[in-house]
N, C-alpha and C positions, 0 to 999 in steps of 0.2 A: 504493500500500500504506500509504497514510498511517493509515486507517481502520486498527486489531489490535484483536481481540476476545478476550474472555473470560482475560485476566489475572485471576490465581490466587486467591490470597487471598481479594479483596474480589469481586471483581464478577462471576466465574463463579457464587457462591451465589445473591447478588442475582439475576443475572438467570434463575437455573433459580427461583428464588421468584415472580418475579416472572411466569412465561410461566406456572407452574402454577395460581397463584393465580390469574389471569385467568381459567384455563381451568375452574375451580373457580365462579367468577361467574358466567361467560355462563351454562355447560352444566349444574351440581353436581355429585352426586355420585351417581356411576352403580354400582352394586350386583349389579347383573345381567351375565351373558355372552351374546353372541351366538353363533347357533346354529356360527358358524366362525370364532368368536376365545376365544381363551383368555386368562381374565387371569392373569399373573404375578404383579402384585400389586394391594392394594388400594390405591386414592388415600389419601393422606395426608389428612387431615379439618383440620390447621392448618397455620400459617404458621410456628410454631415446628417442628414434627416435619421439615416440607418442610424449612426450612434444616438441622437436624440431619443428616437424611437426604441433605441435597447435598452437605456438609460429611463425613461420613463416605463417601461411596460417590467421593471426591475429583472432586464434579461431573459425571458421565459421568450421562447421561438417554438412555433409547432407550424407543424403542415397540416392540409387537411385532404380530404378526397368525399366525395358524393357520391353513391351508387345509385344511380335514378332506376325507378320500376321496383325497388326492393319493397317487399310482404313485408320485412321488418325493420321500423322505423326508431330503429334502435343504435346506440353508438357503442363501436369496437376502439380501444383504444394499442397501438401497436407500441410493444417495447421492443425497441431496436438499440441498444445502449452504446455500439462501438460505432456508431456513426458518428461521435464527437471524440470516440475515446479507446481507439483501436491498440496503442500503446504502450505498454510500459504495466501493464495489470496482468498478473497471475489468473488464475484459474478462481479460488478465492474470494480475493479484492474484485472479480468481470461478477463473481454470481451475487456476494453483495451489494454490487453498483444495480443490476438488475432487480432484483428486489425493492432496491428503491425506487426506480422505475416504476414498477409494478403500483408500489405502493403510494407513488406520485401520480399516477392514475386513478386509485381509489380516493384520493383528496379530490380529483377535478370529479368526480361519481362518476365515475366509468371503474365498475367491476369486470370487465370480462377483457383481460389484457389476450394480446398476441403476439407471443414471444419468439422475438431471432436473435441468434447469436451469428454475425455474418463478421469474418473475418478480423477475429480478436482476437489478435497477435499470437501467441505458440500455444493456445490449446484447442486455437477451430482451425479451420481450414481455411486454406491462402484465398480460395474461390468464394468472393461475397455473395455468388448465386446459393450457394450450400449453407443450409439452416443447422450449424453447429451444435444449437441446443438440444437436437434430437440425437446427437452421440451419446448423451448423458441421461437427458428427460424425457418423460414422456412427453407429447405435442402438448402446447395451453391452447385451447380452444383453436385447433386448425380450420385454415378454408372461416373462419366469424369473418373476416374483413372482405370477403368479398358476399356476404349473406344479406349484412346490415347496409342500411341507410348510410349511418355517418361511419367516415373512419377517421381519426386523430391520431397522427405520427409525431410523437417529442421526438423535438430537435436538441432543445438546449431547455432541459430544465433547471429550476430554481426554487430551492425550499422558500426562500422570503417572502415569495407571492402569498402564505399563505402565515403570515406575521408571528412568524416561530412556533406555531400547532407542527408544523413538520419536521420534522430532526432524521437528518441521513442517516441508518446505521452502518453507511459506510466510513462514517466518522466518529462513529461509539470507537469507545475502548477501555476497559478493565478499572483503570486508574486516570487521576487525571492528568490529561497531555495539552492543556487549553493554550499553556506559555509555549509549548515546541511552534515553530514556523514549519505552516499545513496545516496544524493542530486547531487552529486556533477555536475551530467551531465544535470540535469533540464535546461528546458528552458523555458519563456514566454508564456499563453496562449493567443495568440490574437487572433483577428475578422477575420485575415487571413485562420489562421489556422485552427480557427472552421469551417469554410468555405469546406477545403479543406478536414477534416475529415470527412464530413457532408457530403461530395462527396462519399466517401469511404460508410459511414452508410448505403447509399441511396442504392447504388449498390449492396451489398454485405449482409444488416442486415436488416432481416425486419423480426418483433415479428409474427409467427403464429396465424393461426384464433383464438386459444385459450386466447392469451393473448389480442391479439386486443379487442375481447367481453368485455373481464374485465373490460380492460382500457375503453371503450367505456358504459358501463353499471355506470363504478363509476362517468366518467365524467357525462355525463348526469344526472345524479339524486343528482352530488351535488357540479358541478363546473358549470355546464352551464347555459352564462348568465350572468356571474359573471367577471368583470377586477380583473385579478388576481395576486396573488402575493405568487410564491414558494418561501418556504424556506426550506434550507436545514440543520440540523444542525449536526453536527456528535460530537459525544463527545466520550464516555468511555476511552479507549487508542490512543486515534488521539493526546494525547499530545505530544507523541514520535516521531510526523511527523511535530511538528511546531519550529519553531525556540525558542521562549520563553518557549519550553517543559513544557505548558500547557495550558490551556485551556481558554478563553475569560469568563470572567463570563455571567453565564447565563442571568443573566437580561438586557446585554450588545445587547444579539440576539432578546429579545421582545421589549426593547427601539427602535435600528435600523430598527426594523421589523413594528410598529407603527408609525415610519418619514415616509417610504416611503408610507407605505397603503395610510397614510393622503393626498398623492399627486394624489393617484389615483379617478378618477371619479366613482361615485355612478352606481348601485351597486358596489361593492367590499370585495373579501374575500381571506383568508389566506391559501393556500393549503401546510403543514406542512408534510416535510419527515424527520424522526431521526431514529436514532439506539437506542433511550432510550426514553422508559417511563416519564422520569420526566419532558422534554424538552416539550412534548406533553400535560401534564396534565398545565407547566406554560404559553402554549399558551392560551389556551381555558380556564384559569382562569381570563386571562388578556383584551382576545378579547370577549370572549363570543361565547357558542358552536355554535351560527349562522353564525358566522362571521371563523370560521377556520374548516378545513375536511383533515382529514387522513384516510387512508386506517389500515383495522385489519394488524395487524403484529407480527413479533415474534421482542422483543426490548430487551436490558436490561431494569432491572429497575431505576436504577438511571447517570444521567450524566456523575459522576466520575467514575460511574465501570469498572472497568477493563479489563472486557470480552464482548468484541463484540457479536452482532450475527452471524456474519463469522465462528467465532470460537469455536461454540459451532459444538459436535461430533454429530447428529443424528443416530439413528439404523435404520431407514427405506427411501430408496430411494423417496417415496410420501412426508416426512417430509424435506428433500433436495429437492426436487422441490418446496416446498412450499413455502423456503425462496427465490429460487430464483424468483422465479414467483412476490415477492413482492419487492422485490430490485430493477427487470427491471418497475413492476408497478411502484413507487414511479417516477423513472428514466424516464418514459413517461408522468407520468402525471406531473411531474417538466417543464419537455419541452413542454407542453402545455399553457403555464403562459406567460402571458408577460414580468413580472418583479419577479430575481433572485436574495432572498438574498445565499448567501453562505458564505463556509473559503474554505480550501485545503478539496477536497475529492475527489477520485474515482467518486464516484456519482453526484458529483458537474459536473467534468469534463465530464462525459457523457450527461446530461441533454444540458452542452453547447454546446456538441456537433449534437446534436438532433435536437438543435433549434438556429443557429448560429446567430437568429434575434434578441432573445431575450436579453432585457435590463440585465444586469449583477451587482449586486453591490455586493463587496466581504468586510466583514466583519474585519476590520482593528485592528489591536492586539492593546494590552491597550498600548497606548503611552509612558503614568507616570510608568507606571510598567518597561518599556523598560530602562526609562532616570535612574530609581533608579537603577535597575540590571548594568547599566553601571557606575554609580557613585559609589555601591561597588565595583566594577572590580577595578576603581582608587585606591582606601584606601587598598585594598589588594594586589598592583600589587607587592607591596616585599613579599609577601608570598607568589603569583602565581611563581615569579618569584625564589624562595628557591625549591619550589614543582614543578620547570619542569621536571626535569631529572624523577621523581617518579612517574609523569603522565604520561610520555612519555612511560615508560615502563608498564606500566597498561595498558594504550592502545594500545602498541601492543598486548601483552595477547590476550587482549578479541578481538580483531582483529583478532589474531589468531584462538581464539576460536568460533569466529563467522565464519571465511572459512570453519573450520573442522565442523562445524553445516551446513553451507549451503551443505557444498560437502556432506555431507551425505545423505540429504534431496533427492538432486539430483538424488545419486544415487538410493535412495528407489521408486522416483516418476519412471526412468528408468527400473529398476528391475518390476515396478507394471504394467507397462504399454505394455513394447518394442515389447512384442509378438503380439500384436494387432496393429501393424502402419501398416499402410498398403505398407509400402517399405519390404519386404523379407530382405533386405540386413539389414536390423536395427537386426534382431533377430542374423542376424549372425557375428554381430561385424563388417560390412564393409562400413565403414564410409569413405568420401569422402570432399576433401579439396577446398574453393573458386575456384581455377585456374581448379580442375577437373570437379566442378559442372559446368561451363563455355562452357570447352571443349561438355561435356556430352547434354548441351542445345543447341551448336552452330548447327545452320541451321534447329532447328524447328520452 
């Protein structure tokens, strides 16, 4: 989750300027309706009016499409989520961002989402014609958008249309992270709200026969029977996502991982999800290979490496399903366990969500590490305080240079994708603002 999009202020306008302005290039400016779309509005003709217009409708972009002659006068609302955010998202961080999705469809009242996963980076397929979600899920409501009357395609959502009643849980996390940069809009994961997401899973996500078997073949032959005890550990570049920008040492997660086993009643075993190698080999030196079970997987090799398995490029769509297929296995068979060690993860935060019964204990940063980092902050505060003006302006830089990286990003996942949304009006630049999408819903 290291990748966050579309913070507020500055780079939600940017980048709605910048997708339509493109789309303004290739295509121009289309005047005419087809004979089964209806426009809502007219394209903005400059680059001024578009930011005014992003800026007052507080950045919320949607397309729309009309089915004329349909029996049901009813509106399909389509989750298409890597059309803005194709990227730099795991397997994880794509199903939580979806979710929200979904569940930013149920705030405008549209219950019945239509979910693609089209071309989202290393766990779908390179081909945006290929509906990715159905390697993993079952279909959400197949073939609804072309049944119904109205259909509504997000382009570019935004929780503040709906005056903080909506909260991303792609920005929930365990502990608070409000000070980290990204962070800044996180909030609390509690019992509540697992609850509440868990409603959403229930409804809307449910793994295909193919993954079920898996899951149902590994459990049986080497969790069943067993009180158990997931852990989850993430390392290589997850330091960049914690506040002490790095990492808990490792013997920190088989110490805490050995209190709790001891409380549990016989039998009892360790069922181990990492992103590396080395995490897995000091389990099962520690417990002994009877006593802890992981699934094959593609990992790094060692803790501190640097490169995830998100992030590595595959050349064959089987080799991208593979890892996903092992991401959501880990993520099921987490949620199968009664007792949860974890830190901050994507994976963490699904598993709780999967199983909002399960016992939680989240793996607490090194204390003394913390009290020392703040005692040099003391002995340095005249030379923090000589080197503000110099940090200040370094960080806008890279601030800067981190918008012009996301907006690009944006715009290449928009450019790879926009021909295959299933709204017409997206290919042709005609994008639609809160107050119009409203109008366009009212009395379905």
């Amino acid at each position: 989750m290291a990748f966050r999009v579309l913070r507020k202020c500055f780079v939600v306008p940017a980048i709605a300027v910048i997708l339509i302005c493109l789309k303004y290039f290739f295509f121009g400016h289309y005047a005419r309706n087809s004979g089964t779309i209806t426009r809502i509005s007219t394209p903005v003709p400059s680059v001024e009016n578009v930011t005014i217009s992003s800026i007052k409708s507080n950045a919320f972009l949607a397309a729309t499409m009309i089915n004329k002659g349909m029996l049901y006068p009813s509106a399909v609302c389509v989750v298409d989520p890597a059309i803005i955010e194709c990227i730099g998202l795991g397997f994880a961080a794509f199903l939580l961002k979806t979710l929200d999705h979904i569940r930013f469809c149920g705030f405008l009242g549209i219950h019945r989402p239509v979910v693609y996963w089209r071309a989202c980076d290393v766990v779908c397929s390179r081909n945006p014609r290929v509906n990715s979600w159905n390697w993993y899920f079952e279909p959400v409501n197949p073939g609804l958008e072309i049944q119904v009357e109205k259909v509504l395609c997000i382009i570019l959502p935004n929780e503040d249309v709906f005056g903080g009643r909506f909260i991303r849980i792609l920005d929930s996390s365990f502990r608070n992270r409000s000070m980290m940069k990204g962070y800044e809009h996180s909030t609390i994961i509690t019992d509540r709200e697992r609850k509440q997401v868990n409603k959403v899973i229930n409804q809307y996500v449910t793994p295909n026969s193919r993954i079920k078997e898996k899951v149902r073949v590994f459990y049986d032959r080497h969790l069943a029977g067993f009180n158990l005890l997931g852990v989850h550990v993430r390392g290589t570049d997850h330091w960049t996502e914690t506040p002490e920008q790095k990492l808990p040492p490792l013997l920190s997660w088989v110490n805490k991982a050995a209190e709790i086993l001891e409380t549990l009643p016989h039998p009892r075993k360790v069922f181990i999800a990492s992103d590396n190698d080395e995490v897995i080999k000091s389990f099962v030196e520690f417990f002994g290979k009877e006593k802890v079970a992981f699934i094959d997987a593609v990992r790094a090799k060692r803790y501190h490496s640097q490169i995830p398995p998100h992030d590595i490029r595959f050349s064959t769509d089987s080799n991208a399903r593979a890892l996903g297929t092992q991401v959501l296995m880990d993520i099921l068979l987490l949620a199968r366990c009664e007792h949860f060690l974890h830190a901050e993860s994507s994976v963490a935060s699904l598993a709780s969500y999967f199983n909002p019964n399960m016992r939680s204990y989240f793996l607490d940063p090194d204390k003394k590490l913390l009290k020392g980092e703040k005692q040099d902050h003391n002995r340095n505060a005249q030379n923090e305080e000589i080197n503000a003006r110099q940090r200040q302006t370094a960080d806008f830089l890279q601030d800067w240079e981190e918008k012009l990286t996301e907006g690009r990003e944006m715009t290449q996942c928009f450019l790879k994708i926009h021909k295959t949304n299933t709204c017409f009006n997206t290919t042709k630049g005609i994008l639609v603002d809160l107050e119009e999408t409203r109008r366009f819903l009212k009395g379905h």
